[in-house]
C-alpha positions as CSV (number, residue, x, y, z in Angstrom):
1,X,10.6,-2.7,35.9
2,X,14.0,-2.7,34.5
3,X,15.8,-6.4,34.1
4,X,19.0,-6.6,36.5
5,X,21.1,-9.4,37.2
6,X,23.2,-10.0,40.4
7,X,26.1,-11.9,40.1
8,X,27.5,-13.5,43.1
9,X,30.8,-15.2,44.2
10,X,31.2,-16.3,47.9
11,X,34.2,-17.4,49.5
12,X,35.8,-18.7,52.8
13,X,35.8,-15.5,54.1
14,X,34.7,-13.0,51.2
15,X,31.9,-12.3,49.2
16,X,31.7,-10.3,45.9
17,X,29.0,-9.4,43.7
18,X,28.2,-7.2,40.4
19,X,25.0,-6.1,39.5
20,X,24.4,-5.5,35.4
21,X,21.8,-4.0,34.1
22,X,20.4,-4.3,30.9
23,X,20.9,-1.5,28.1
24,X,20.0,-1.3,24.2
25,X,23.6,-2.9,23.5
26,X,23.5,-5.7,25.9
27,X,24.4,-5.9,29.3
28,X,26.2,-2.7,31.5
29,X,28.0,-3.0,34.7
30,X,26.3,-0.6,37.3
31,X,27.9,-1.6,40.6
32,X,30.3,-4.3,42.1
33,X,31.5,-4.6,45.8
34,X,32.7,-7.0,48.3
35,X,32.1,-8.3,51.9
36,X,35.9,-9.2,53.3
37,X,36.6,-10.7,57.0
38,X,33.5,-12.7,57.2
39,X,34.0,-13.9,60.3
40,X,36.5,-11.8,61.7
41,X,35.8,-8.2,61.3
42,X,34.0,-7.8,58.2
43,X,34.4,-4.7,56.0
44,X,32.0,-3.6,53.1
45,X,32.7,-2.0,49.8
46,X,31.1,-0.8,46.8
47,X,31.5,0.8,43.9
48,X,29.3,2.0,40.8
49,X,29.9,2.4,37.0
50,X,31.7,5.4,37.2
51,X,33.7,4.8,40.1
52,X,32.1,6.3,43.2
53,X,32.8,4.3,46.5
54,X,30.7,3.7,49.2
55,X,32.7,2.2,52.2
56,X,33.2,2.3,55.9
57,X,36.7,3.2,55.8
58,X,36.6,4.5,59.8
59,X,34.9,1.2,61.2
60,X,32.1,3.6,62.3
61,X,29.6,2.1,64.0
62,X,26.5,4.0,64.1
63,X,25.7,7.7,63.0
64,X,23.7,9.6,61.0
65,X,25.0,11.5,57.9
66,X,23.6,13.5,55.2
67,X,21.7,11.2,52.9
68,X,22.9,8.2,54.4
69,X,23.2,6.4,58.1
70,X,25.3,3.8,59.9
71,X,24.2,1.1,61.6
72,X,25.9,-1.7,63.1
73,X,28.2,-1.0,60.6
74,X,26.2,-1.2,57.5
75,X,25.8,2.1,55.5
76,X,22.5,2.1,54.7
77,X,21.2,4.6,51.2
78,X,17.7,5.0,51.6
79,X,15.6,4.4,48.4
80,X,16.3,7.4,45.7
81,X,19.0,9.0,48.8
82,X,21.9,10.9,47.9
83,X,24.9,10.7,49.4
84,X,27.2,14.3,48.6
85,X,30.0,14.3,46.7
86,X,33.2,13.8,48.4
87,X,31.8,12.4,51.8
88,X,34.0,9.9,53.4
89,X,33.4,7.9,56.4
């Protein structure tokens, strides 16, 4: 099992987090995101070490894509998926 940590910060109406994961040299930044509008019309984003984002920039609400689907919402990856390069919702 590989040693992550999840660091969280949590706002009014935001909440942000970056998960680190541990390498040979110390600690490596692997992914960092945010929830925004809590409580208003929330709006997911993430983003890994090498800059790929994964956000619901259409508001979809539910669909199926390839490697991927929406619910509610929520873009959910399921374990080992993945999503194409270049796919935008």
């Amino acid at each position: 099992m590989e040693d992550v940590i999840l660091v969280i910060n949590a706002g009014s109406s935001s909440l942000k987090f970056c998960v680190y994961n541990a390498a040979a040299d110390g600690w490596r930044l692997s992914t960092r995101g945010q929830i925004e509008g809590i409580g208003t019309a929330p709006r997911f984003s993430a983003r890994d070490d090498v800059g790929v984002r994964l956000t619901n920039e259409a508001g979809v609400q539910d669909m199926d894509g390839e490697g991927y689907y929406i619910r509610n919402g929520i873009i959910v990856v399921p374990k080992d998926g993945v999503i194409p390069a270049g796919t935008r919702v």
